[in-house]
N, CA, C and O of each residue as an XYZ file, in Angstrom:
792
protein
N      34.376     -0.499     14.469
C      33.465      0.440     15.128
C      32.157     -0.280     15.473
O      31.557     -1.068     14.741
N      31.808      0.120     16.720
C      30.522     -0.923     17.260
C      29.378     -0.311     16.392
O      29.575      0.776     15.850
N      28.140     -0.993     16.231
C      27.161     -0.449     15.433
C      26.455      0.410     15.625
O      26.245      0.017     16.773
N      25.655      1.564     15.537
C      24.937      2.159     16.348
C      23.255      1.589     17.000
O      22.846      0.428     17.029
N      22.913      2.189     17.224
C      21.462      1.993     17.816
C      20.650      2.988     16.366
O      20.963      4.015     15.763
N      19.428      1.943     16.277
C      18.702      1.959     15.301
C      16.952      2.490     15.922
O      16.049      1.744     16.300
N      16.954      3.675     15.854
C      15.847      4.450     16.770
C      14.584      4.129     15.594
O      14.823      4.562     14.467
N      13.624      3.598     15.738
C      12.616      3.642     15.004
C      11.233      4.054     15.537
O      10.611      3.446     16.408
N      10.822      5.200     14.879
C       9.409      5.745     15.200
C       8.207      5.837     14.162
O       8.034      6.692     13.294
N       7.382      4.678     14.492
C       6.170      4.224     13.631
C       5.351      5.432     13.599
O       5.143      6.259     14.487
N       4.852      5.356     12.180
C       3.501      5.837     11.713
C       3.340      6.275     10.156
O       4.194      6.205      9.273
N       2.194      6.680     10.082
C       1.779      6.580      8.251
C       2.654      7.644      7.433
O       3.388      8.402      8.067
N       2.597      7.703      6.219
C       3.752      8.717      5.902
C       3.231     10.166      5.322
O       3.901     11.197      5.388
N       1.971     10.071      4.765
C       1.239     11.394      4.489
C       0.783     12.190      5.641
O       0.620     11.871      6.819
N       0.581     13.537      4.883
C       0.724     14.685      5.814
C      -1.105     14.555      6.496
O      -1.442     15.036      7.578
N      -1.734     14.051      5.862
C      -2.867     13.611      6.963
C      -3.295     12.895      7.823
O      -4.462     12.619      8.103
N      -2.090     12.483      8.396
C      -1.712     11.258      9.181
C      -0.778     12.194     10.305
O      -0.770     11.564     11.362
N      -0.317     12.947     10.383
C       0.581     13.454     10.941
C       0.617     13.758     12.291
O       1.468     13.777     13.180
N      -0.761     14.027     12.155
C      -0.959     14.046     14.036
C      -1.695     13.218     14.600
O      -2.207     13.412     15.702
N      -1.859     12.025     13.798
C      -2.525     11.264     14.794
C      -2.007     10.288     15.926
O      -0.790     10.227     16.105
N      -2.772      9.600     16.620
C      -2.631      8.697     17.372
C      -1.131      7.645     17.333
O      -0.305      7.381     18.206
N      -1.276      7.190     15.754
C      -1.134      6.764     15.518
C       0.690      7.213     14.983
O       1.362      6.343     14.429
N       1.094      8.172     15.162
C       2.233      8.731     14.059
C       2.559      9.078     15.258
O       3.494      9.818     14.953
N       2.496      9.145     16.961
C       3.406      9.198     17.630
C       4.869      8.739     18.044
O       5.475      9.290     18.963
N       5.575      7.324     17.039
C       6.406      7.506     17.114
C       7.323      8.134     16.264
O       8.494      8.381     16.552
N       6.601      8.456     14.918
C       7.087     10.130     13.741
C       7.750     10.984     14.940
O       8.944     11.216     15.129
N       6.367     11.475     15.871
C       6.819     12.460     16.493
C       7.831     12.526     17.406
O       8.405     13.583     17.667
N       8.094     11.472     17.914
C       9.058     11.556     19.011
C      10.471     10.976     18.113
O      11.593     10.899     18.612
N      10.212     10.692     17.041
C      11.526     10.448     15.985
C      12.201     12.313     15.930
O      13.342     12.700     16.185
N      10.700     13.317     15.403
C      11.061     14.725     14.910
C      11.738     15.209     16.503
O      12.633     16.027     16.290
N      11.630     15.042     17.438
C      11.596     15.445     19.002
C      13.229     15.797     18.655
O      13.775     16.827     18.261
N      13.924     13.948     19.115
C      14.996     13.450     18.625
C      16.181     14.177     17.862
O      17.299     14.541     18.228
N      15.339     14.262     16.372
C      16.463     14.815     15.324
C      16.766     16.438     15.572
O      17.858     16.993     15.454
N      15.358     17.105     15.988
C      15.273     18.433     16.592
C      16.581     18.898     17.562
O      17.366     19.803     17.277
N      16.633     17.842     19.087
C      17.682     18.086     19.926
C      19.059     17.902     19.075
O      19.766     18.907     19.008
N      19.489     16.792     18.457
C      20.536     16.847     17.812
C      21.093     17.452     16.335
O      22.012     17.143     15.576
N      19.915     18.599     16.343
C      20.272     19.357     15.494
C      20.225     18.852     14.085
O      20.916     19.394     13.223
N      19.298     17.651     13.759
C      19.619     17.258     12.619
C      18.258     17.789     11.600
O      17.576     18.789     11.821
N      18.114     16.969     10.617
C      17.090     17.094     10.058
C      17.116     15.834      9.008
O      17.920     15.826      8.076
N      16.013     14.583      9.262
C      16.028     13.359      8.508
C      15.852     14.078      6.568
O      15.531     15.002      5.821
N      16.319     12.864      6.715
C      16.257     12.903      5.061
C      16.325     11.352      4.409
O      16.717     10.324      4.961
N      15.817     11.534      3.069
C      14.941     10.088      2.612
C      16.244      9.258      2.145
O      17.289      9.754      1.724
N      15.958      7.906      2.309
C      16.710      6.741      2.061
C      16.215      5.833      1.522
O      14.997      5.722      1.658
N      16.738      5.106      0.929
C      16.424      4.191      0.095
C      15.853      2.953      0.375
O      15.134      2.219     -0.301
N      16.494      2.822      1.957
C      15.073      1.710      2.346
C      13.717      2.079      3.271
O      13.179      1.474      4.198
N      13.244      4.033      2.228
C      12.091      3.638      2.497
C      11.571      4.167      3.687
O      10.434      3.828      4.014
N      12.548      5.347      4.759
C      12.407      5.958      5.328
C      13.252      7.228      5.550
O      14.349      7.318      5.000
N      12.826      8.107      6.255
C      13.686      9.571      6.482
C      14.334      9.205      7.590
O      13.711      8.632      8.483
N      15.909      9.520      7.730
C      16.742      9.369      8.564
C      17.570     10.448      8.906
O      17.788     11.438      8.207
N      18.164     10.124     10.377
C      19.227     10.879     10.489
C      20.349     10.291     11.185
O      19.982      9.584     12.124
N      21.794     10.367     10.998
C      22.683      9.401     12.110
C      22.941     10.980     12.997
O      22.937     12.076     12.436
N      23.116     10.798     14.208
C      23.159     11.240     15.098
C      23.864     10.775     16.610
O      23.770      9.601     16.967
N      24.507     11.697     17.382
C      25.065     10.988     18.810
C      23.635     11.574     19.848
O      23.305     12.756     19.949
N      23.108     10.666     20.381
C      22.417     10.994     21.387
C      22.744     11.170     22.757
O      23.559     10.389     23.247
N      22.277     12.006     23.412
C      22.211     12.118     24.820
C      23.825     12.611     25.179
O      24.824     12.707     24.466
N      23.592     12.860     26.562
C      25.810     13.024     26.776
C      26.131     11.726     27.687
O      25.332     11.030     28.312
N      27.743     11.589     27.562
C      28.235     10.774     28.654
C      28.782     11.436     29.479
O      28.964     12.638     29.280
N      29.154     10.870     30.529
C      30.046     11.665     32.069
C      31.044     12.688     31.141
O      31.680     12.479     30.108
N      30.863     14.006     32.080
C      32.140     14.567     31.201
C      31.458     15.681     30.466
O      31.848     16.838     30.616
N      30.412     15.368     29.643
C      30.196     15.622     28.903
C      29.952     15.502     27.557
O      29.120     16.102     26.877
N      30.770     14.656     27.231
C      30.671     13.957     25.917
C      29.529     13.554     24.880
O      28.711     12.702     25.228
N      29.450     14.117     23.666
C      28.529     13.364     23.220
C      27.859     11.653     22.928
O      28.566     10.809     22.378
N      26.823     11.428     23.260
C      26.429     10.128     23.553
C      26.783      9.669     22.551
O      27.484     10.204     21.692
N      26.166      8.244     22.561
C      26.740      6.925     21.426
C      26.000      7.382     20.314
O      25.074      8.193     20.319
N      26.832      6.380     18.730
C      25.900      7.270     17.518
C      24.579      6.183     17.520
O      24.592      5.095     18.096
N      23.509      6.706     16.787
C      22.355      6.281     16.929
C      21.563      6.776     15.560
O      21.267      7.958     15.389
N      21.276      5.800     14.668
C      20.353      6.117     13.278
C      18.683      6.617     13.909
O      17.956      5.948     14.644
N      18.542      7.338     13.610
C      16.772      7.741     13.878
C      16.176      7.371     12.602
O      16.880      7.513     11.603
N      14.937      6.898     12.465
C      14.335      6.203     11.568
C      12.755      6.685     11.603
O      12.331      6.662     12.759
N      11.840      7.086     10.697
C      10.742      7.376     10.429
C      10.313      6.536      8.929
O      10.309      7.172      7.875
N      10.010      5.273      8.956
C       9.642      4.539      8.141
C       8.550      5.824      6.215
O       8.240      7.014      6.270
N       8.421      5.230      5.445
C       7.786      6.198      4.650
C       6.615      5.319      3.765
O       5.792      5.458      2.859
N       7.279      4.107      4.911
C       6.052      3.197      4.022
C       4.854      3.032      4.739
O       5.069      3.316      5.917
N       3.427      2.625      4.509
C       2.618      2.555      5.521
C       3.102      1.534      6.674
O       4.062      0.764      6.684
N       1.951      1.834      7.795
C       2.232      1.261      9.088
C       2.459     -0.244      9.365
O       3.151     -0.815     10.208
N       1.585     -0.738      8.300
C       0.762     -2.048      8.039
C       2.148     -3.291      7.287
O       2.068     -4.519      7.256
N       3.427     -2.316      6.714
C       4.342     -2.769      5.801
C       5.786     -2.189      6.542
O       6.835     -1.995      5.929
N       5.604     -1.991      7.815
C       6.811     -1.300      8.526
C       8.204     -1.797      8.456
O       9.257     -1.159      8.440
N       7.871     -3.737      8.400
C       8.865     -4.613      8.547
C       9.887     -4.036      7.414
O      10.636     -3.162      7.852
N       9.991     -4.241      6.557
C      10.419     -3.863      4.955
C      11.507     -2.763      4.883
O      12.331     -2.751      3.968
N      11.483     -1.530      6.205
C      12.130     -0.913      5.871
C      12.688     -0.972      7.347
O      13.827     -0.512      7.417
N      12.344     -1.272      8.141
C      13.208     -1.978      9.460
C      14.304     -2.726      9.019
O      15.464     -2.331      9.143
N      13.929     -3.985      8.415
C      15.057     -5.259      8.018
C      15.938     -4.238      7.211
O      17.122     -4.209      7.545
N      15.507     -3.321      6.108
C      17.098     -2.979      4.919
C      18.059     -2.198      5.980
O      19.273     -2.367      6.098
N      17.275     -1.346      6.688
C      17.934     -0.846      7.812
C      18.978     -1.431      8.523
O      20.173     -1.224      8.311
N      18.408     -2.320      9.548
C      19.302     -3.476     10.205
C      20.116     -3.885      9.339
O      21.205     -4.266      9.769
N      19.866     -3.945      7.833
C      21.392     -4.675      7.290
C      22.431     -3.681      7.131
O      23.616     -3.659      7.466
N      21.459     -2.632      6.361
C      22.555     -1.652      5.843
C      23.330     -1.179      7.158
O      24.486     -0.930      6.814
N      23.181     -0.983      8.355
C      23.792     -0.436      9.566
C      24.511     -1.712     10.211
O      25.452     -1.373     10.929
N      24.336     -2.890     10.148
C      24.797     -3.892     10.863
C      24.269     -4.010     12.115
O      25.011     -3.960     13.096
N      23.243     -4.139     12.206
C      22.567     -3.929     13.718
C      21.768     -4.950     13.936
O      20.869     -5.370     13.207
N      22.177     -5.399     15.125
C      21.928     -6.711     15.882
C      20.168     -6.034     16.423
O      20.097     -5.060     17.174
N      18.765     -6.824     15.829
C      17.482     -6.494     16.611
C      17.700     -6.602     17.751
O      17.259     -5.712     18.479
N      18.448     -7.704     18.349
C      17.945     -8.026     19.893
C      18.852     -7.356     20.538
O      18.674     -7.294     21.754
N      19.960     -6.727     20.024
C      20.636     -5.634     20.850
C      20.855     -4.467     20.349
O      21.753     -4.020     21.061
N      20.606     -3.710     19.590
C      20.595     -2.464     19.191
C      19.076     -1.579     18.125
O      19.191     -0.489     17.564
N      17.789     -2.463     18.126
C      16.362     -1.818     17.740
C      15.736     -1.242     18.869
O      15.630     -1.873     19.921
N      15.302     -0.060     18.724
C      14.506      0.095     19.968
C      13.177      0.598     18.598
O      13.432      1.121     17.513
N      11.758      0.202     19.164
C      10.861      1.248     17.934
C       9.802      1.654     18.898
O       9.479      0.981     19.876
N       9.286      2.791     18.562
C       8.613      3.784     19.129
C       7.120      3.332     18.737
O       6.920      3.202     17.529
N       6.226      3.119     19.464
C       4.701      3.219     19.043
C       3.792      3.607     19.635
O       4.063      3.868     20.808
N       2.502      3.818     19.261
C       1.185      3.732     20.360
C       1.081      2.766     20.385
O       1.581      1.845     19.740
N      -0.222      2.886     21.846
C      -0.314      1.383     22.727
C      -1.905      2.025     23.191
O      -1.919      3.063     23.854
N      -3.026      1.454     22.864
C      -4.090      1.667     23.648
C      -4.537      0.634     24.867
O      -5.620      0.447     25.420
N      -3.208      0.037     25.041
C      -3.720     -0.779     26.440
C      -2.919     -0.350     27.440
O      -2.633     -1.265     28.211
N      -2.207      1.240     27.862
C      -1.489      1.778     28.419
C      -2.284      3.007     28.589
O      -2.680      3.240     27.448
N      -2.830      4.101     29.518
C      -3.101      4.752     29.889
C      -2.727      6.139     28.608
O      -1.958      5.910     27.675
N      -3.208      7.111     28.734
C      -2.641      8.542     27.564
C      -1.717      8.953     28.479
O      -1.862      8.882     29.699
N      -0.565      9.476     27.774
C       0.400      9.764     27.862
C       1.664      9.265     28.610
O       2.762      9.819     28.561
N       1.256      7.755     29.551
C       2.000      6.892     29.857
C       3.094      6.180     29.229
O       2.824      5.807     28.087
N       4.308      5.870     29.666
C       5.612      5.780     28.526
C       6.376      4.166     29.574
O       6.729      4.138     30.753
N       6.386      3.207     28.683
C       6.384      2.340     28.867
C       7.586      1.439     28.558
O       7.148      1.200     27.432
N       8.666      0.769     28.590
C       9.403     -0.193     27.817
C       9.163     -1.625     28.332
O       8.728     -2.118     29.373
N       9.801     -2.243     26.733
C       9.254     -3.357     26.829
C      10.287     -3.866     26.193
O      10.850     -3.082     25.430
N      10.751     -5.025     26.271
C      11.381     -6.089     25.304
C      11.158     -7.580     24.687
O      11.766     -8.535     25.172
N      10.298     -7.728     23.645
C       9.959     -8.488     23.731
C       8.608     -9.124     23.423
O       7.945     -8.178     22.996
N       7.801    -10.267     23.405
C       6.280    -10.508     23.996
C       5.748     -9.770     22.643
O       6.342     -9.254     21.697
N       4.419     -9.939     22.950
C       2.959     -9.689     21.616
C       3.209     -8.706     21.497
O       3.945     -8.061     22.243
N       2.503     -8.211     20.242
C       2.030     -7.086     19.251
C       1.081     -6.540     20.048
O       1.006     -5.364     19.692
N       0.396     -6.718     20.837
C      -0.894     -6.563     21.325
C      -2.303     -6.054     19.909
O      -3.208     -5.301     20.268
N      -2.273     -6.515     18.601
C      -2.339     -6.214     17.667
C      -1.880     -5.021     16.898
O      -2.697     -4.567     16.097
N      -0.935     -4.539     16.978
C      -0.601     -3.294     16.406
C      -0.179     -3.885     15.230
O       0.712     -4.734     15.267
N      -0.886     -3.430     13.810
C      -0.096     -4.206     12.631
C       1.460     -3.439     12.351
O       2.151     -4.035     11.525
N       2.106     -2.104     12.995
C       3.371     -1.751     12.619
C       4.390     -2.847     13.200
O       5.288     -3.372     12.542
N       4.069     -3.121     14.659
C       4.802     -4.252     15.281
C       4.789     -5.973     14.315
O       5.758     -6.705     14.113
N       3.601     -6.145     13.964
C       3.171     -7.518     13.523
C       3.899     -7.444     12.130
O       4.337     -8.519     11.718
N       4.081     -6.399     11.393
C       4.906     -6.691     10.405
C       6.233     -6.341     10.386
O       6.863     -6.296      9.329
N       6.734     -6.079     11.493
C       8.463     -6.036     12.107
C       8.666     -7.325     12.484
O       9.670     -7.800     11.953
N       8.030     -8.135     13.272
C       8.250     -9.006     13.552
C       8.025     -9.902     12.657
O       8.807    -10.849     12.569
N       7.053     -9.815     11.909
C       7.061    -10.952     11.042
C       8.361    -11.170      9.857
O       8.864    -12.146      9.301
N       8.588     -9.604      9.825
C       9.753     -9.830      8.412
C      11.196     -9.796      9.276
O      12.306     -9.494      8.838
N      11.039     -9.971      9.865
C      12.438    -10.361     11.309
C      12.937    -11.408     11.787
O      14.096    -11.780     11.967
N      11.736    -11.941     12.018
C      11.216    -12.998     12.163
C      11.403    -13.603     13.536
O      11.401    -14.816     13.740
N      11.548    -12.772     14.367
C      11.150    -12.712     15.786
C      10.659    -11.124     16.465
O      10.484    -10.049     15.892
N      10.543    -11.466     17.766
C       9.622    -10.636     18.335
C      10.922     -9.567     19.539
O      10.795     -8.416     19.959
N      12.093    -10.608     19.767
C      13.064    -10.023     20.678
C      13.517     -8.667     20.469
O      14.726     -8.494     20.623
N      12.832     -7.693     20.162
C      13.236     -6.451     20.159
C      13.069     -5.506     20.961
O      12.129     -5.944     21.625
N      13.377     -4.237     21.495
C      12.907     -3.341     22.324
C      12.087     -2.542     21.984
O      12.360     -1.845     21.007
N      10.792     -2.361     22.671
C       9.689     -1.037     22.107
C       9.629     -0.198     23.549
O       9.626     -0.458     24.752
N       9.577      1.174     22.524
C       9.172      2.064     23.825
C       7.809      2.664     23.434
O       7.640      3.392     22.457
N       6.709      2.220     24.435
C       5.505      2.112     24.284
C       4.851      3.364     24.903
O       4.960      3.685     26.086
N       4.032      4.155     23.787
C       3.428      5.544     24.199
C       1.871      5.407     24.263
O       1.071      5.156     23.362
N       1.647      5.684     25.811
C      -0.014      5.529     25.711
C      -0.906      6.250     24.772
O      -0.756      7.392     24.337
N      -1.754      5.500     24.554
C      -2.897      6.402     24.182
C      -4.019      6.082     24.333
O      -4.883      6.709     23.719
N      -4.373      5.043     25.165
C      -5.659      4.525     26.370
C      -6.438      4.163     25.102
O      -5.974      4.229     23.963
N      -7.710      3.764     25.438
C      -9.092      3.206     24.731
C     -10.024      4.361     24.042
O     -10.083      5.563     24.305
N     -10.660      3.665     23.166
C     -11.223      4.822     22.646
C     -12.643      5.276     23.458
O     -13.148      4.557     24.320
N     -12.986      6.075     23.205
C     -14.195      6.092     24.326
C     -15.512      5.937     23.711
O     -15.858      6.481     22.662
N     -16.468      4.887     24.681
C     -17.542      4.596     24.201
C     -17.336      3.500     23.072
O     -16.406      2.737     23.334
N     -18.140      3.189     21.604
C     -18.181      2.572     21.053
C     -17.510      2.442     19.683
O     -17.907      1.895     18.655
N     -16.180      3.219     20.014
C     -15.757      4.062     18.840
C     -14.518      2.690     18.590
O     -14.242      1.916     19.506
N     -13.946      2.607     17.333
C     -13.901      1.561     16.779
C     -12.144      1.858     17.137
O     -11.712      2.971     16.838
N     -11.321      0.979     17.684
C      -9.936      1.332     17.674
C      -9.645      1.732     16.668
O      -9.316      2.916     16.730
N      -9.593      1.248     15.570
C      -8.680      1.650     14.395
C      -8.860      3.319     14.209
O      -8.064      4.258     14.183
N     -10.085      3.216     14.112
C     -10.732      4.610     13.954
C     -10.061      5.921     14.871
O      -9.618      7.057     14.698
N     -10.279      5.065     15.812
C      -9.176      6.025     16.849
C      -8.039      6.479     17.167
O      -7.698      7.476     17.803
N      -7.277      5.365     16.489
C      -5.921      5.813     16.327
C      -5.281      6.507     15.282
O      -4.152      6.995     15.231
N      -6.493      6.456     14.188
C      -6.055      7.664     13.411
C      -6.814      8.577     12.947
O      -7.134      8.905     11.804
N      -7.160      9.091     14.358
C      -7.305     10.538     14.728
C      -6.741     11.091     15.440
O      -6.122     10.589     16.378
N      -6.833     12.638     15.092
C      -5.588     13.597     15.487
C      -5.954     13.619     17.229
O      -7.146     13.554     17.529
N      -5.073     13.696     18.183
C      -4.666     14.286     19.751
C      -5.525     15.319     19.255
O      -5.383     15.957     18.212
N      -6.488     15.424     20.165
C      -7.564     16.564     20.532
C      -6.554     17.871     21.475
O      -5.530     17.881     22.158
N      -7.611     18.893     20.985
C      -6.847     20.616     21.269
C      -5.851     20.320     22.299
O      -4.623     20.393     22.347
N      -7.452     19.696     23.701
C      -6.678     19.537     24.743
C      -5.618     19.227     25.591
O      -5.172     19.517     26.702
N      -5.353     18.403     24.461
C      -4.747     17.088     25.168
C      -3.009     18.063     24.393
O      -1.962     18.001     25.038
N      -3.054     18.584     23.475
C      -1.274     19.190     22.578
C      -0.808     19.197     24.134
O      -0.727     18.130     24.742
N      -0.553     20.243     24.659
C      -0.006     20.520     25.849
C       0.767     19.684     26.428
O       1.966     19.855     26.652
N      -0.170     18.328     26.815
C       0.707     17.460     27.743
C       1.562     16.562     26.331
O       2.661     16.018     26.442
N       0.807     16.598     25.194
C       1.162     15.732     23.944
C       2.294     16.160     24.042
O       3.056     15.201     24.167
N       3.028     17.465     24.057
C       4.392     17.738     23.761
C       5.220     17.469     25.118
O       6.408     17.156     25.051
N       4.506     17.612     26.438
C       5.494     17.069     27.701
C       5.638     15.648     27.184
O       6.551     15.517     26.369
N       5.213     14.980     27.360
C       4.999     13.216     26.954
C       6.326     13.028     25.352
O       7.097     12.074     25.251
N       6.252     13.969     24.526
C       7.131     13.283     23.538
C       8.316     13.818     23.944
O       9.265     13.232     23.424
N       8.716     14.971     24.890
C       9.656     15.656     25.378
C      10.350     14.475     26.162
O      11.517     14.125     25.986
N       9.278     13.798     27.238
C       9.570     12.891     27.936
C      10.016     11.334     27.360
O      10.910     10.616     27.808
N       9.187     11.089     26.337
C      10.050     10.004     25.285
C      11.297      9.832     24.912
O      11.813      8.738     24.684
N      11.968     11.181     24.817
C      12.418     11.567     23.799
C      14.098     11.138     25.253
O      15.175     10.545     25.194
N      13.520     11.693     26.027
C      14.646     11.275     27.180
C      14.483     10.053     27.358
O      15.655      9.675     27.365
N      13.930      9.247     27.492
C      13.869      7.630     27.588
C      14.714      6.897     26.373
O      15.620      6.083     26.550
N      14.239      7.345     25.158
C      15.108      7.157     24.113
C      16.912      7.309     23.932
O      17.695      6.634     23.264
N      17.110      8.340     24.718
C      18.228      8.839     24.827
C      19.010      7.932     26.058
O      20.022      7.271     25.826
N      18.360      8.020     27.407
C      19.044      7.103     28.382
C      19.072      5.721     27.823
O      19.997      4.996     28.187
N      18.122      5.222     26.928
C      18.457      3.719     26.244
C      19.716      4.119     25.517
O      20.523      3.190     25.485
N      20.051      5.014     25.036
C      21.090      4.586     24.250
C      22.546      4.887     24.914
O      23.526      4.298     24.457
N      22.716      5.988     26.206
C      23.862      6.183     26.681
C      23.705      5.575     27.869
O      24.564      6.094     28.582
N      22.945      4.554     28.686
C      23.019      4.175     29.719
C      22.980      1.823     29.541
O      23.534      0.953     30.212
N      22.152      1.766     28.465
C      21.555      0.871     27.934
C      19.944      0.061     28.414
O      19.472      0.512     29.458
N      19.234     -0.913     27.814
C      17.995     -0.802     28.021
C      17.739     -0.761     29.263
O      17.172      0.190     29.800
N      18.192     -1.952     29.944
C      17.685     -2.201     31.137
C      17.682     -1.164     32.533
O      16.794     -0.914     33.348
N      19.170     -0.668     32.398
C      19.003      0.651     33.204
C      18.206      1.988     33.187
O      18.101      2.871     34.039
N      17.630      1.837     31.828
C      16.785      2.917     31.607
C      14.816      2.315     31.751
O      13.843      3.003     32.058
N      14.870      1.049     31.440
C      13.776      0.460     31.870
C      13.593      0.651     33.229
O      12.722      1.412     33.652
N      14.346      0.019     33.957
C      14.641      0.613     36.030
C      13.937      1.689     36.267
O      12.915      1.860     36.931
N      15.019      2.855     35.256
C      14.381      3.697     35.738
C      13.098      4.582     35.362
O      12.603      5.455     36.075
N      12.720      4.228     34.259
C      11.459      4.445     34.343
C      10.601      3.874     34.879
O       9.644      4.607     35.128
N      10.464      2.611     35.264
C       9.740      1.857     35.731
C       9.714      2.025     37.872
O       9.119      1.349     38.711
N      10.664      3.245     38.014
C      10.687      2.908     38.893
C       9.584      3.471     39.644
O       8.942      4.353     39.075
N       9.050      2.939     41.471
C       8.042      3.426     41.724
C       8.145      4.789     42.338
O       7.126      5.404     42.649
C-alpha cells in the first residue's frame, strides 16, 4: 500500500495560542479533519492526528488517504514530531510532507505553495528542516503580511486575527483547506499551477 500524505499544520499547543497568527496552520489542520468528519486525537509522537481520505476522485470516489497532523509540541521544536511521524507512516519528505504555516512576507490572507528554499526565519520550518535534515519539502504558505508600524514580528504573530479580519480568516482557511486537498488528489505541482495561476 502506497504511503499516505502527511498534512502538517504548525502552531503552539496551548489554548492561548489558538488564534493567533501564528496557529494558522492548527487551523486549517481543524478545517481539514472537520470536512472529513474526523476528529484528531493525541499520539505519541507528540501531536493530535487524524488518518483520513481527502478530497474526491473522478467518479466520485474518496480521495487518497492522508495523516493530518497538529504538532503538540512548541513551534520552535516542530522537527521532533514531524521526523517520528515520517517514520511511523513511511513517508518519503520530498514526496509526500506538505506543512501548513504563516508567512509575513506574503500579503494577509494570500495562499501560496512552495517546495523547497529558506525558512524565511520561521523557527517551526528551521526546526523541520534541521531535524530532517533538508529543506526539500512542500509548504503551503498562509499570509499574514507585516506587522504595522514598529511592532516587533514575533510579537505579531502571536497575536490573535483582529475582529475584523475572522470573516475573511475563515474564507482563507476554507480556501487552504482546498489547496490542501487538490495537493493530495491531483498532486503538488498541478495544484501549485493552479493556484498560481494568473
Amino acid at each position: 500500500m502506497a504511503s499516505p500524505w502527511l498534512i502538517v499544520g504548525l502552531g503552539n499547543p496551548e489554548a492561548r495560542y489558538a488564534r493567533n497568527r501564528h496557529n494558522v496552520g492548527h487551523m486549517v489542520i481543524e478545517v481539514l479533519a472537520g470536512r472529513a468528519g474526523a476528529r484528531l486525537s493525541p499520539h505519541r509522537a507528540r501531536a493530535r492526528l487524524a488518518e483520513v481520505r481527502l478530497g474526491m476522485l473522478p467518479g466520485g470516489a474518496p480521495g487518497p488517504r492522508a495523516v493530518l497532523a497538529a504538532p503538540t509540541s512548541f513551534m520552535n521544536v516542530s522537527g521532533g514530531p514531524v521526523k517520528s511521524l515520517l517514520g511511523y507512516y513511511g513517508v518519503d519528505p520530498g514526496a509526500g510532507l506538505l506543512v501548513i504555516h504563516d508567512e509575513l512576507d506574503i500579503p494577509p490572507h494570500e495562499l501560496r505553495l512552495k517546495k523547497g528554499g529558506g525558512e524565511g526565519g520561521h523557527n517551526g520550518l528551521r526546526s523541520i528542516s534541521s531535524v530532517l535534515g533538508t529543506k526539500d519539502y512542500a509548504r503551503l504558505r498562509v499570509g499574514v503580511g507585516r506587522p504595522p508600524g514598529r511592532q516587533d514580528p514575533a510579537a505579531f504573530v502571536l497575536s490573535d486575527f483582529p475582529a475584523r479580519e475572522r470573516e475573511e480568516l475563515a474564507v482563507t482557511l476554507e480556501q487552504a483547506a482546498d489547496v490542501v486537498e487538490q495537493v493530495v488528489a491531483e498532486g503538488f505541482e498541478a495544484a501549485q499551477q493552479r493556484l498560481h495561476a494568473p
